[in-house]
C-alpha positions in Angstrom: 12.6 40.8 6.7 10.1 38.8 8.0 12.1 35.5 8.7 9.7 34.6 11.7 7.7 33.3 9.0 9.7 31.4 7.3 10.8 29.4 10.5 7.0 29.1 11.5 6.3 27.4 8.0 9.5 25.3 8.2 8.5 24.0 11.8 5.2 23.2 10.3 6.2 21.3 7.5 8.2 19.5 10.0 5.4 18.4 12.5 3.6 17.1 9.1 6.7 14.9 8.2 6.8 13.4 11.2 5.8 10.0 11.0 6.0 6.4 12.9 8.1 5.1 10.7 9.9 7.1 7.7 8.7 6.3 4.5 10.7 5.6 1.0 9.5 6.4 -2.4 9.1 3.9 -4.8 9.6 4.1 -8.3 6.2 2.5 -10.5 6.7 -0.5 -7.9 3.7 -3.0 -9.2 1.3 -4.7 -6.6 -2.1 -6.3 -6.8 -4.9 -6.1 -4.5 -7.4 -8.9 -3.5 -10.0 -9.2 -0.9 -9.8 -11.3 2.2 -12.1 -13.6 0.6 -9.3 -13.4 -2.3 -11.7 -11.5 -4.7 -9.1 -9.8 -6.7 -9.9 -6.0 -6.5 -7.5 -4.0 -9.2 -4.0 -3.5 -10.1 -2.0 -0.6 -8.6 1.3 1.2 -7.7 2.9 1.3 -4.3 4.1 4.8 -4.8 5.6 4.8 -1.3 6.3 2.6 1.7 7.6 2.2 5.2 8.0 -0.1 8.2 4.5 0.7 9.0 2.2 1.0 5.3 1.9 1.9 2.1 0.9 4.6 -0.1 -1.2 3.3 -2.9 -2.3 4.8 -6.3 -4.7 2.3 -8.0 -5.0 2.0 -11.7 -8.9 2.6 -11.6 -11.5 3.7 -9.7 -12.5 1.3 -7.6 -14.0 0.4 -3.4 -11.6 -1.0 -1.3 -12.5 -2.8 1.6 -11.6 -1.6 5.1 -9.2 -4.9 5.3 -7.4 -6.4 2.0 -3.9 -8.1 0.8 -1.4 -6.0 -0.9 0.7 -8.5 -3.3 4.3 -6.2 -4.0 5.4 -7.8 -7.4 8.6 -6.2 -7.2 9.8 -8.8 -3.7 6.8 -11.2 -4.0 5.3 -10.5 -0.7 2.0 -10.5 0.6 0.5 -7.9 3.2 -2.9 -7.8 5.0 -3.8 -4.1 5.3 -6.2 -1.7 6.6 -7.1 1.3 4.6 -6.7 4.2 6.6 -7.6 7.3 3.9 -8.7 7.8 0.2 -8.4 10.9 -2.1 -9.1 9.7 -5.2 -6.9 7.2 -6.8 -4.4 7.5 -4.0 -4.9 5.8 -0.7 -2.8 5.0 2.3 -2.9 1.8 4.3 -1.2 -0.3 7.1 -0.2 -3.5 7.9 -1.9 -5.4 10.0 0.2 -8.5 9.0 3.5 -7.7 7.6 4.6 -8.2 4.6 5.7 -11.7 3.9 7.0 -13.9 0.8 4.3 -15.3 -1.1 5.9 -18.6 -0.6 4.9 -18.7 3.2 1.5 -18.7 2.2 -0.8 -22.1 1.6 -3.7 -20.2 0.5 -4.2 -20.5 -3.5 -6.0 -17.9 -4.0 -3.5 -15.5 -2.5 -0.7 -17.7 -4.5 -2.6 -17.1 -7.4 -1.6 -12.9 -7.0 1.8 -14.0 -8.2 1.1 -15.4 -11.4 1.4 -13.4 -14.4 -1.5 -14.1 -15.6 -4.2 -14.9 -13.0 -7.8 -15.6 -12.1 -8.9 -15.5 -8.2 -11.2 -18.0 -6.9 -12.4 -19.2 -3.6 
């Protein structure tokens, strides 16, 4: 009857989707996050992720700095990121450095994200 409606609230949820770069879900993909001063900050999930960012939900409450690394445990690369919005535990973030083995990377302290068990210093 009132299908006018419907196609309104379709076109809307379209304009929402509609995104730089499409994004993938992830399935309990772990990552680790550590300050640019590599400060490690808390463990997390990437619960989605794209060309462009990441959805992240962290595994405590916790501040994140405005710029951070992203360590994805899953391909052992390394990100630097800007945090873009917070609700809660979720947040959403974007690469300002894409994401790059760990390997690639001479700092220790970063290095340090891929050990299983690890301790960040300066």
């Amino acid at each position: 009857m009132f299908s006018f409606l419907s196609s309104k609230r379709d076109s809307i949820a379209a304009a929402i989707q509609r995104r730089l770069h499409p994004r993938q879900r992830t399935r309990l993909r772990p990552a680790k996050l550590a300050s640019l001063d590599n400060e490690f900050i808390c463990d997390c999930t990437i619960r989605d992720i794209s060309d462009g960012g990441v959805r992240l939900v962290l595994n405590e409450v916790t501040d994140l700095p405005e710029e951070f690394y992203v360590f994805d445990a899953v391909p052992k690369t390394v990100a630097e990121v800007q945090l873009r919005w917070r609700d809660g535990l979720a947040a959403g973030v974007v690469y300002l450095v894409p994401p790059a083995s760990i390997r690639h990377f001479n700092n220790t302290g970063v290095r340090k994200l891929a050990q299983r068990l690890y301790a960040l210093d300066g």
